[in-house]
Z-matrix of the N, CA and C atoms (Angstrom, degrees):
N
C 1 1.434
C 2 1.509 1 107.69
N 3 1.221 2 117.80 1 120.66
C 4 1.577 3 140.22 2 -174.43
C 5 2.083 4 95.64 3 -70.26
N 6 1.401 5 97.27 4 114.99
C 7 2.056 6 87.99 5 172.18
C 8 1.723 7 103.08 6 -97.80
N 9 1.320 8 93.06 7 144.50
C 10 1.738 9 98.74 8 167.88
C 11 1.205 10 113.87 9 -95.76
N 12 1.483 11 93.95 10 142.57
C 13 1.754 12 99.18 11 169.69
C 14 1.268 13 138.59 12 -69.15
N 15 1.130 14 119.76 13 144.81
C 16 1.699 15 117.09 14 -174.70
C 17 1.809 16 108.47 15 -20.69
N 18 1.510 17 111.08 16 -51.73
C 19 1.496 18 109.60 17 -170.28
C 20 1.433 19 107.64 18 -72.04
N 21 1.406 20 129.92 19 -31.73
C 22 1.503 21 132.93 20 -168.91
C 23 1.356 22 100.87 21 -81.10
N 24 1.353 23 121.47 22 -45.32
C 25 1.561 24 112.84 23 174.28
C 26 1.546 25 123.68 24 -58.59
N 27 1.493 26 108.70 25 -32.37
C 28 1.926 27 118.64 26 170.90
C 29 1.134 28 91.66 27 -56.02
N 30 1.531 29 138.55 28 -65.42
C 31 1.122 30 116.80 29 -110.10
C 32 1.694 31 81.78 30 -115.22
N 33 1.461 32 144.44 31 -7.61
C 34 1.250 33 123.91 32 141.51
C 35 1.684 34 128.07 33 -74.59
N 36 1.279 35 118.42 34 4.52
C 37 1.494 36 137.85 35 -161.05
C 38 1.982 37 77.53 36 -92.55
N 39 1.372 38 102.40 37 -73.40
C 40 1.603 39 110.24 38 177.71
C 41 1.818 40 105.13 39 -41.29
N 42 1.492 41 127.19 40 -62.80
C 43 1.535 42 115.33 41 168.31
C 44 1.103 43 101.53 42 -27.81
N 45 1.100 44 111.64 43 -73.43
C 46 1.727 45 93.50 44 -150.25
C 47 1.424 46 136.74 45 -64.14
N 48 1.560 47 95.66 46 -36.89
C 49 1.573 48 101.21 47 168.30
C 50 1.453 49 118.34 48 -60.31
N 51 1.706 50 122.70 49 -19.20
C 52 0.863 51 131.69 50 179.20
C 53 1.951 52 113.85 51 -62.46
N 54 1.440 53 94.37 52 -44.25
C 55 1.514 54 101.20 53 -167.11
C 56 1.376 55 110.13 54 -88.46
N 57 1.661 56 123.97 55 -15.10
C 58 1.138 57 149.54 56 165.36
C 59 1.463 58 116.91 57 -62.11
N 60 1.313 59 105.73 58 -60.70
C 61 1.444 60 117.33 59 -159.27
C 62 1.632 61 98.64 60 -92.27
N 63 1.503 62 134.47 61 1.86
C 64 1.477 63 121.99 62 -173.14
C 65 1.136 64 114.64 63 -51.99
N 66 1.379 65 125.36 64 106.16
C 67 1.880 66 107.31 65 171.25
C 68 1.443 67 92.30 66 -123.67
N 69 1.431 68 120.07 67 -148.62
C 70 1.798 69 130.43 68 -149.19
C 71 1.699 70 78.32 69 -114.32
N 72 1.145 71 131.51 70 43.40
C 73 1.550 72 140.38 71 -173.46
C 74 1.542 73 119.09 72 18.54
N 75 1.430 74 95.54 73 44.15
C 76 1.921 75 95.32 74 171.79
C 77 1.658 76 98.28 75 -158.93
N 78 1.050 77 134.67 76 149.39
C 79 1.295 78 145.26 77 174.55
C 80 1.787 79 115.74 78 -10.44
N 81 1.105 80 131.28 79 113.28
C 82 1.359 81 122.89 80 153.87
C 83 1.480 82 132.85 81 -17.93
N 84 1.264 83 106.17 82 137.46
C 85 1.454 84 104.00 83 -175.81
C 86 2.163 85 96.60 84 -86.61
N 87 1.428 86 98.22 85 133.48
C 88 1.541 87 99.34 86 158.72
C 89 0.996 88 141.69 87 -45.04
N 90 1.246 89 115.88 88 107.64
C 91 1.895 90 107.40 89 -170.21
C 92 1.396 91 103.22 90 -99.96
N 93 1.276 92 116.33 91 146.32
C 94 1.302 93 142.67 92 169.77
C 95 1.788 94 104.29 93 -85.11
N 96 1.518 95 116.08 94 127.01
C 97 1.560 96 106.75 95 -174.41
C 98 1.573 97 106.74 96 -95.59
N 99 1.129 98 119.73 97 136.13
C 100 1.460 99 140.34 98 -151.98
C 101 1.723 100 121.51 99 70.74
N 102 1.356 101 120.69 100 19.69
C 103 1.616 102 133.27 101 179.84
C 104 1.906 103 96.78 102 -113.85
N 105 1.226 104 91.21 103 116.62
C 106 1.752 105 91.20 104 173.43
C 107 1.634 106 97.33 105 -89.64
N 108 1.447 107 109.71 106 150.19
C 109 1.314 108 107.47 107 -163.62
C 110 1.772 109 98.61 108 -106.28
N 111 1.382 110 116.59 109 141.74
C 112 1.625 111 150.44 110 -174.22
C 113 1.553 112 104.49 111 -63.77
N 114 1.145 113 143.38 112 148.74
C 115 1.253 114 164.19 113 152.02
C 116 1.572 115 92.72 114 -58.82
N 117 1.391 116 116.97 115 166.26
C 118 1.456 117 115.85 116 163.18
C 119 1.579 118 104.01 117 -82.97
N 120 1.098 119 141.60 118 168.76
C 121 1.790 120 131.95 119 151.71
C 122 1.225 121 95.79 120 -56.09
N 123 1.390 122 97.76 121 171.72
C 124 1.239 123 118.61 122 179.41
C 125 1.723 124 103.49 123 -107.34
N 126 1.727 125 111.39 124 154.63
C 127 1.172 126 94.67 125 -160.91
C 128 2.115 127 85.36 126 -112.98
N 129 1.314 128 98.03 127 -179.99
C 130 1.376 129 107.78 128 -153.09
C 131 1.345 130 116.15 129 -84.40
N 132 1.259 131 123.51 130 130.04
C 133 1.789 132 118.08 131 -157.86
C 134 1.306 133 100.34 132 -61.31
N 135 1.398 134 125.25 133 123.94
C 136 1.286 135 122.37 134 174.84
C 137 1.653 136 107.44 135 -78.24
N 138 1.506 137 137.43 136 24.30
C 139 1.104 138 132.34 137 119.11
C 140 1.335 139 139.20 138 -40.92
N 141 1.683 140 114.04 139 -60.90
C 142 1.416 141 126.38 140 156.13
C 143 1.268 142 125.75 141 -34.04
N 144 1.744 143 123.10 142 -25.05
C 145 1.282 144 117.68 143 -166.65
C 146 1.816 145 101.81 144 -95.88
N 147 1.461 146 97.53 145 -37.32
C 148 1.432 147 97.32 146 170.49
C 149 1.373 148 131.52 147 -85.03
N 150 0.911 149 115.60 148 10.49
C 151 1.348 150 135.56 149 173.69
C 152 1.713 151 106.88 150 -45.64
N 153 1.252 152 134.43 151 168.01
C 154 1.316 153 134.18 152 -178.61
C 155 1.645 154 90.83 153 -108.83
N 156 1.131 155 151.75 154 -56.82
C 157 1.436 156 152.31 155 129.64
C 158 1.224 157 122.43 156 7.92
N 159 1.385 158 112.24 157 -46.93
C 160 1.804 159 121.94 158 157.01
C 161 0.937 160 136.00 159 -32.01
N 162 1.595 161 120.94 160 -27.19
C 163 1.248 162 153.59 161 -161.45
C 164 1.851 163 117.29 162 -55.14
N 165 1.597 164 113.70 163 86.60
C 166 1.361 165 117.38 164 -155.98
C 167 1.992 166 88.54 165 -69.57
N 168 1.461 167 88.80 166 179.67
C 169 1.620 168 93.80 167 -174.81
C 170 1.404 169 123.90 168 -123.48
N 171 1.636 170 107.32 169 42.71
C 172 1.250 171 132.30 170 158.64
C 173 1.538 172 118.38 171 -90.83
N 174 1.242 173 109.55 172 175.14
C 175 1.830 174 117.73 173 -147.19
C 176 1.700 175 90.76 174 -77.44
N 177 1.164 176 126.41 175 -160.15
C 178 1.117 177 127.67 176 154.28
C 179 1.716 178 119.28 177 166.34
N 180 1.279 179 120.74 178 142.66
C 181 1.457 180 119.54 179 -156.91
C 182 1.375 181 102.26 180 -77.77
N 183 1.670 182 125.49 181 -178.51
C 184 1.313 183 145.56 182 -156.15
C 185 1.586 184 100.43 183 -84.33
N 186 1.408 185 130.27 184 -37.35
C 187 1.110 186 152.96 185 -146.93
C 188 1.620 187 89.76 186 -102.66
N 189 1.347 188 125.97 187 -34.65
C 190 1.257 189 112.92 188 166.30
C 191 1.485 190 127.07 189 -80.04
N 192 1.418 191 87.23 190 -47.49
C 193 1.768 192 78.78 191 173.98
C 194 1.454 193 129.16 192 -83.25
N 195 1.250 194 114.98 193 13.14
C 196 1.712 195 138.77 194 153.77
C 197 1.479 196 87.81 195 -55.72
N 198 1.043 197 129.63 196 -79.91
C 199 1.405 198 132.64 197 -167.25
C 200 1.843 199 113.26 198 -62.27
N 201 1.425 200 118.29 199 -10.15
C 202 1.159 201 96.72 200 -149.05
C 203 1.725 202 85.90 201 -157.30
N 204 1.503 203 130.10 202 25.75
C 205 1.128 204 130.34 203 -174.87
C 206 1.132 205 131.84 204 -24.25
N 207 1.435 206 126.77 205 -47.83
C 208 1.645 207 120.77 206 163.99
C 209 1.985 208 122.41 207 -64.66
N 210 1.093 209 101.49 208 12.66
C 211 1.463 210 114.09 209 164.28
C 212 1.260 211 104.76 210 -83.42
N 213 1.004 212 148.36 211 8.72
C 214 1.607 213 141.06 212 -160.05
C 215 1.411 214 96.87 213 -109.96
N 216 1.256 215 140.40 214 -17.73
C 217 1.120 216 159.93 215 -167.27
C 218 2.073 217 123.78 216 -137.87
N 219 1.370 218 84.87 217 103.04
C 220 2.204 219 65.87 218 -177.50
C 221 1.678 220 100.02 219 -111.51
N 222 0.695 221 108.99 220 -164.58
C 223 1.905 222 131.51 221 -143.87
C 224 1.805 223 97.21 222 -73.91
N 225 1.087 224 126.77 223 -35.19
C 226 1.250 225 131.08 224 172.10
C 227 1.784 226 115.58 225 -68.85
N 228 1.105 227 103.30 226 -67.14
C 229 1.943 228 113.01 227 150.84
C 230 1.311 229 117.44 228 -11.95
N 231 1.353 230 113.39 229 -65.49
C 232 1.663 231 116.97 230 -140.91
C 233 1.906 232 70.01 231 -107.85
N 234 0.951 233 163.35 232 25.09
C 235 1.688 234 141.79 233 -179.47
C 236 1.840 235 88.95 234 -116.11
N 237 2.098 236 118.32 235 -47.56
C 238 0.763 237 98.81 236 157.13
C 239 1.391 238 147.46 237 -103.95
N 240 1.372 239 104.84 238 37.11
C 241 1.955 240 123.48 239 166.56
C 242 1.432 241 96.69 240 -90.82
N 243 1.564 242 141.01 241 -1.01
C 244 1.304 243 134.40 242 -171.21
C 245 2.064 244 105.64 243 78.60
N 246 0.641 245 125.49 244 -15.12
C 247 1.252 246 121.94 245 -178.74
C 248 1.899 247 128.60 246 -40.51
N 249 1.351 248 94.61 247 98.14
C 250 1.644 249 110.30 248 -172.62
C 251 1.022 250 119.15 249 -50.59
N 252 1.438 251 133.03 250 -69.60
C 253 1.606 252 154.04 251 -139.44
C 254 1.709 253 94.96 252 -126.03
N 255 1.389 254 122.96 253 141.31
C 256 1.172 255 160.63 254 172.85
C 257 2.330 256 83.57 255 -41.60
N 258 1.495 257 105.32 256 127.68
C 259 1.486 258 112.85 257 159.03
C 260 1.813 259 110.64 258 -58.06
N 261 1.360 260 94.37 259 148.90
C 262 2.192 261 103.04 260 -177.88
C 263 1.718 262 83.80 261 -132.90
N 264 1.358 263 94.90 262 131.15
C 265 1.374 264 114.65 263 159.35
C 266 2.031 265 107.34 264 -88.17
N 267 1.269 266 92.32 265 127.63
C 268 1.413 267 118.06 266 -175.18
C 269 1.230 268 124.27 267 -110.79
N 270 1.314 269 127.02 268 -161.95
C 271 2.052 270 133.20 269 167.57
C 272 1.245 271 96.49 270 -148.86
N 273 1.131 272 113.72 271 104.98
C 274 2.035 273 121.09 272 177.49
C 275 1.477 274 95.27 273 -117.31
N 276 0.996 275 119.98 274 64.14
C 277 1.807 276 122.93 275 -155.13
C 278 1.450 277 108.55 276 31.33
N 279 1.044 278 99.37 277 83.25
C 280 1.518 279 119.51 278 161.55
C 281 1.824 280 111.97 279 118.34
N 282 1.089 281 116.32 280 158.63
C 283 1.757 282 106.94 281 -172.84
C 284 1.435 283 107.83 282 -47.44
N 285 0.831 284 109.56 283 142.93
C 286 1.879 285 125.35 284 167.29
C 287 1.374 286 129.18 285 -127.85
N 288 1.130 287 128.68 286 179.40
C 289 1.692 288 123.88 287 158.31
C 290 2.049 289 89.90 288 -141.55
N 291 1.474 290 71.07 289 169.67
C 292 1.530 291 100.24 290 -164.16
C 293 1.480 292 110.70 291 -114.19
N 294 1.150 293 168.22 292 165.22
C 295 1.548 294 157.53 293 144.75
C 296 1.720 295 91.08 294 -156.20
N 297 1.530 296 109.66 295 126.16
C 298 1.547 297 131.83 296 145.21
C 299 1.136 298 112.45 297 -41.71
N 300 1.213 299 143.20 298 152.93
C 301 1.534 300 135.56 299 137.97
C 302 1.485 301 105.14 300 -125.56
N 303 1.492 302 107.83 301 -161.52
C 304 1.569 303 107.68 302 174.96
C 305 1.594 304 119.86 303 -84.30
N 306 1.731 305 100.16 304 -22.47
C 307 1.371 306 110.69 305 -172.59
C 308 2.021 307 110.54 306 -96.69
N 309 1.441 308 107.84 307 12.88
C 310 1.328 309 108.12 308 -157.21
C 311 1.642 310 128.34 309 155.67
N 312 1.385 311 127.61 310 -176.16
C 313 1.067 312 133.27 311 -149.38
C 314 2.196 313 82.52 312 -138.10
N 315 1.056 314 118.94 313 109.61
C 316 1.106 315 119.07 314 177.10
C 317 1.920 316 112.09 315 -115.20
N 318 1.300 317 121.78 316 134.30
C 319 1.490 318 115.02 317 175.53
C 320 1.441 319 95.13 318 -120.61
N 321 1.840 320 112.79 319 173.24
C 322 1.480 321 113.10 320 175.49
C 323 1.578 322 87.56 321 -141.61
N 324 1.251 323 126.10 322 172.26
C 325 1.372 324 134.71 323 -169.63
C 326 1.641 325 101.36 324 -162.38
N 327 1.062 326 105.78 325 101.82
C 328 1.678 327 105.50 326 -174.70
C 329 1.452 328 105.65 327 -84.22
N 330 1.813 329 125.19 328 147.78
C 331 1.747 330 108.84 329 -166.70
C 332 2.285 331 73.03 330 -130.03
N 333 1.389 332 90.27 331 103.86
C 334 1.721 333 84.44 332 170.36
C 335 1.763 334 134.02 333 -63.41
N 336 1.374 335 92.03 334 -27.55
C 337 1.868 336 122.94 335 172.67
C 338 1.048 337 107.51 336 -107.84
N 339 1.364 338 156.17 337 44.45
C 340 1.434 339 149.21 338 169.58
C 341 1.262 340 119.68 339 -162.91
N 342 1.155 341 134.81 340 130.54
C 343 1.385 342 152.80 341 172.63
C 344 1.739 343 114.09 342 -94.34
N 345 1.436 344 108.96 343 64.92
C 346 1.627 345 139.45 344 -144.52
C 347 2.006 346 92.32 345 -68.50
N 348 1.767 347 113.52 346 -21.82
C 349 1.023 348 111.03 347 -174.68
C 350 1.877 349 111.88 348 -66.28
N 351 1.539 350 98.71 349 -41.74
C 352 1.219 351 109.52 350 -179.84
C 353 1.952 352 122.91 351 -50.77
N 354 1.218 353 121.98 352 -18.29
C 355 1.252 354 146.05 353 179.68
C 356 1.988 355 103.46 354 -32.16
N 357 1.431 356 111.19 355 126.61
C 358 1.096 357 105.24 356 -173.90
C 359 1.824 358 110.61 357 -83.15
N 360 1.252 359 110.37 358 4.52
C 361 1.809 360 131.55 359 160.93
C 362 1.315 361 134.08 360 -82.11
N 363 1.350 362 92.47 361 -26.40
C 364 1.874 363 111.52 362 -178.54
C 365 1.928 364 107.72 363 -104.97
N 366 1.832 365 106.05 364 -15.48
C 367 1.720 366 93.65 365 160.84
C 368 1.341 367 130.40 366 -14.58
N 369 1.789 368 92.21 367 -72.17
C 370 1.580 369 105.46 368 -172.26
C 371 1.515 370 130.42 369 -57.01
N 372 1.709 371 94.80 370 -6.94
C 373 1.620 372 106.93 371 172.19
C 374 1.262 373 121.28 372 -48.60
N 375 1.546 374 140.21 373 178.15
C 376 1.345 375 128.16 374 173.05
C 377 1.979 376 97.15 375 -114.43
N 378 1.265 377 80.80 376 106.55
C 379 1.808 378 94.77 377 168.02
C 380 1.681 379 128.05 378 -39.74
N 381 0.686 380 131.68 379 105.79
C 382 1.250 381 144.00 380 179.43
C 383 1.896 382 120.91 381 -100.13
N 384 1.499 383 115.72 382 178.60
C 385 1.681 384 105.12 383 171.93
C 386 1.591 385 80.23 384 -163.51
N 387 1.569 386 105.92 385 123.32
C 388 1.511 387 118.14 386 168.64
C 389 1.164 388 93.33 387 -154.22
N 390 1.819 389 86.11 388 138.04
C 391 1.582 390 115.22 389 -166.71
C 392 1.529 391 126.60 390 56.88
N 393 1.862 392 120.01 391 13.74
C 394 0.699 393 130.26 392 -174.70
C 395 1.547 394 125.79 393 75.85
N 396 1.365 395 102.80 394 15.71
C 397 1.408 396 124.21 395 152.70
C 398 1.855 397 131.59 396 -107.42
N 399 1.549 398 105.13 397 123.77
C 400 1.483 399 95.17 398 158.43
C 401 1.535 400 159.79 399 -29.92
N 402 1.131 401 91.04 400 85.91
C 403 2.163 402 96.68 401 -169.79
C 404 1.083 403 114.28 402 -87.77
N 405 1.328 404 138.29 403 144.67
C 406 1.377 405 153.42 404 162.57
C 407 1.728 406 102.38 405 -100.19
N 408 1.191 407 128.72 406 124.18
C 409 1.747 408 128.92 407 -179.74
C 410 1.186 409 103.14 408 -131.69
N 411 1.407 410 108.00 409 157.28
C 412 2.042 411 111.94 410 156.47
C 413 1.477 412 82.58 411 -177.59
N 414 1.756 413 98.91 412 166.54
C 415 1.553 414 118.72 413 155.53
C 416 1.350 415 110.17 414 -87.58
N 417 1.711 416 104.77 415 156.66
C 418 1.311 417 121.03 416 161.44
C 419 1.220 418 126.59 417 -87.64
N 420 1.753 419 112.82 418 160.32
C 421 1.407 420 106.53 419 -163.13
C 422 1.589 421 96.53 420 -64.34
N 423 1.356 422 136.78 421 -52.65
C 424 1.230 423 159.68 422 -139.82
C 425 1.930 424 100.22 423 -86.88
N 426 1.606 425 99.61 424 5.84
C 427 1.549 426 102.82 425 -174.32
C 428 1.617 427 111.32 426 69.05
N 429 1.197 428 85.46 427 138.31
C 430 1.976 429 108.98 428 -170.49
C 431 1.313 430 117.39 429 107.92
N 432 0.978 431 114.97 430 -152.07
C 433 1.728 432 111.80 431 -140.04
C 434 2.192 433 99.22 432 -146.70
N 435 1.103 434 119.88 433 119.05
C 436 1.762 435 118.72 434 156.65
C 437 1.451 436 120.93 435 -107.22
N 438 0.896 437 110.44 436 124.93
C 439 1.392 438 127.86 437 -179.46
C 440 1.464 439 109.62 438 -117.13
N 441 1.474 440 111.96 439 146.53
C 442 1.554 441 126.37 440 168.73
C 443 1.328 442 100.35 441 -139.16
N 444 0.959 443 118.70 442 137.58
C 445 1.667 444 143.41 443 175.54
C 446 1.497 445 114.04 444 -126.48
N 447 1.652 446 124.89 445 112.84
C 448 1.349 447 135.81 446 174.03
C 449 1.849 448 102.16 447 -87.56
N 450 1.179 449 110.39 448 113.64
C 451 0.997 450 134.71 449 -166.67
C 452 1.384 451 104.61 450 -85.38
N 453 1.515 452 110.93 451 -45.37
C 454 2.008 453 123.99 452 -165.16
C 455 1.093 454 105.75 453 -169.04
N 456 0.826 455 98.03 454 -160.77
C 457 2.107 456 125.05 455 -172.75
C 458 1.583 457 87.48 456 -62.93
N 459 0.812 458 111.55 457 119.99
C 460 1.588 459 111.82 458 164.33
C 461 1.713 460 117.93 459 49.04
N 462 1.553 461 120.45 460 27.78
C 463 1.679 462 105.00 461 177.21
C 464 1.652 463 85.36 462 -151.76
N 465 1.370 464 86.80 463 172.01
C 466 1.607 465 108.09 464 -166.92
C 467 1.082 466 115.92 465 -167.26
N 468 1.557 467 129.98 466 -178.09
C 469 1.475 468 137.07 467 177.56
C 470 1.706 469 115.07 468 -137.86
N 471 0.966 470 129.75 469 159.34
C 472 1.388 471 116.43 470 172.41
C 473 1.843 472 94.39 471 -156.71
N 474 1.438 473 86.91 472 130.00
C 475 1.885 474 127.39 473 -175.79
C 476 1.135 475 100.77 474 -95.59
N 477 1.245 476 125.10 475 106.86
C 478 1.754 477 124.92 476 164.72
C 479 2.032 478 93.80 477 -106.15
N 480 1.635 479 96.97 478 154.70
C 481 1.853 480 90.42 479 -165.80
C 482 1.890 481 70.35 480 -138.54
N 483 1.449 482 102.40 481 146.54
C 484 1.493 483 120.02 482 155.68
C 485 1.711 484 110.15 483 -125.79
N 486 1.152 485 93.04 484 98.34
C 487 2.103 486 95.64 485 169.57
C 488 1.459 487 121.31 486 -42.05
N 489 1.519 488 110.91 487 139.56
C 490 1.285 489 124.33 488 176.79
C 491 1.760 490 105.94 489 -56.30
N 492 1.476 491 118.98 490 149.71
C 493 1.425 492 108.54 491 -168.72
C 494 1.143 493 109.59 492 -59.77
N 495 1.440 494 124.82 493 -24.70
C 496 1.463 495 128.52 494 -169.63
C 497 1.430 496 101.13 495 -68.65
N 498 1.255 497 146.00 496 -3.22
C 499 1.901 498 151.01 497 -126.53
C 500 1.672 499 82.66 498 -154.85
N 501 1.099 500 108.14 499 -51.24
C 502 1.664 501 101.40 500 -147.06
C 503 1.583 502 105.76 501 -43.70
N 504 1.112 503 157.10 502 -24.09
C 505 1.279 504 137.94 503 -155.27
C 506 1.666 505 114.22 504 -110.44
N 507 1.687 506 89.10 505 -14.86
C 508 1.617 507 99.99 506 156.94
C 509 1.644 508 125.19 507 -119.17
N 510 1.617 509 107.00 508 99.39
C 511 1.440 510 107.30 509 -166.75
C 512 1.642 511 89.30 510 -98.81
N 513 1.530 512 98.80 511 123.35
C 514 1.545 513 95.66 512 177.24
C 515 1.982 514 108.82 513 -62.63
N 516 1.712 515 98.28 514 164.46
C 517 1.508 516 100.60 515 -172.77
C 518 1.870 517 114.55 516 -77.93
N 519 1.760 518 97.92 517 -21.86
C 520 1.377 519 108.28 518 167.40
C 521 1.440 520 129.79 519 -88.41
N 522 1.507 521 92.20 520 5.51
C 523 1.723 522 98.18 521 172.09
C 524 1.583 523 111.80 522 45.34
N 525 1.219 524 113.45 523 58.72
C 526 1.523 525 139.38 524 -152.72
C 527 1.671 526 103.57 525 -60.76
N 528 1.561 527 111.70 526 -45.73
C 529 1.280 528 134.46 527 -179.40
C 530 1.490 529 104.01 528 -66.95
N 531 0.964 530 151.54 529 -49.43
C 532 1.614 531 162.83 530 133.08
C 533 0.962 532 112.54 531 6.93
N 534 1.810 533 94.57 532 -82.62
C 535 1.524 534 105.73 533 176.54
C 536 1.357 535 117.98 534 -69.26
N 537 1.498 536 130.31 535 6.55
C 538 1.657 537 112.95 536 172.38
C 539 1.699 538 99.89 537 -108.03
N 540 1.366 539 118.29 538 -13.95
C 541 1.453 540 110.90 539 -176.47
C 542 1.696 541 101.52 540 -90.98
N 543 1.181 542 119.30 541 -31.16
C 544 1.622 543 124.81 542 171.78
C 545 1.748 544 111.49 543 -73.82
N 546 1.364 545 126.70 544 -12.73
C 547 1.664 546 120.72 545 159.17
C 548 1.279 547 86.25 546 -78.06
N 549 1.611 548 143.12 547 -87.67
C 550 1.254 549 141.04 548 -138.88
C 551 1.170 550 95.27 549 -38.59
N 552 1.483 551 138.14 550 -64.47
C 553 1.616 552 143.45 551 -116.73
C 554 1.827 553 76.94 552 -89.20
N 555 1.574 554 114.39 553 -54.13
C 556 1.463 555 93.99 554 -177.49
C 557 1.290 556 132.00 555 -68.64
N 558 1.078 557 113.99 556 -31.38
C 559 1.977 558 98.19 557 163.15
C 560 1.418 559 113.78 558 -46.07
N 561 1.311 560 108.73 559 -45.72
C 562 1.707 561 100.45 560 -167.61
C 563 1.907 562 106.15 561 -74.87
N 564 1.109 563 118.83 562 -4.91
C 565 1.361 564 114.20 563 169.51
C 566 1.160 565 130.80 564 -115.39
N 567 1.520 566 99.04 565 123.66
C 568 1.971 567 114.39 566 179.46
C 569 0.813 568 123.02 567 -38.44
């Protein structure tokens, strides 16, 4: 029989308690005998919450959805705006969201400090009033539709729409798609 030395015996004395003693390094949880014991839940990917899809379906101000653009729209909205594919938060100079529909490619651009209708570039627009707000509209050369919507004292939104190819060569003059995603967005905002 091989003897260990004072140091070889510590330092397997330490193994073992090591491989013995592993716990979550704080006291055991109490077991109850015949209770198999529970996992904790799991807690919620804080991906999911930021998600643009996340988007609960309460009202919400200009200043939020600056921060949080696919909030302008929740899950009831966009099913009846036709909306195909999941909203993408974007940068169209400044945060945006994105939503497919059947008729097109629609973006929104919320302006929290600016009243974007007032613009000495967007005059020549053709003035409009939906939902009892000030619109500035026209088509693009490249086909589709710009919209600005004065929301308040100084803030606004602006809807640019690109038609499905099947659409593209007829962009209506009321930019029809505009004006139904710019009523929705204003009900849902304070």
């Amino acid at each position: 029989m091989t003897q260990l030395s004072g140091r070889s015996a510590a330092i397997l004395l330490l193994a073992a308690l090591l491989l013995t003693g592993c716990g979550g390094g704080g006291p055991a949880a109490p077991r109850t005998p015949g209770v198999a014991s529970t996992p904790p839940p799991a807690s919620p990917s804080p991906t999911a919450a930021a998600s643009p899809t996340a988007a609960s379906d309460g009202k919400h101000s200009v200043a939020e959805v600056a921060q949080r653009p696919c909030l302008a729209l929740g899950a009831e909205q966009t099913t009846e705006l036709g909306v195909v594919m999941a909203p993408s938060e974007t940068d169209l100079g400044g945060p945006s969201c994105q939503w497919w529909t059947r008729d097109g490619l629609i973006s929104f651009t919320p302006y929290p400090r600016s009243d974007e209708t007032t613009r000495s570039d967007v005059r020549h627009l053709t003035r409009r009033t939906i939902a009892g707000h000030r619109a500035v509209l026209g088509t693009l050369d490249r086909g589709g539709c710009s919209m600005y919507v004065s929301v308040g004292t100084r803030q606004s939104f602006r809807l640019l729409s690109s038609p499905s190819p099947r659409d593209a060569p007829e962009v209506p003059e009321d930019c029809g798609l505009n004006t139904r995603f710019a009523t929705a967005i204003l009900a849902r905002l304070e």
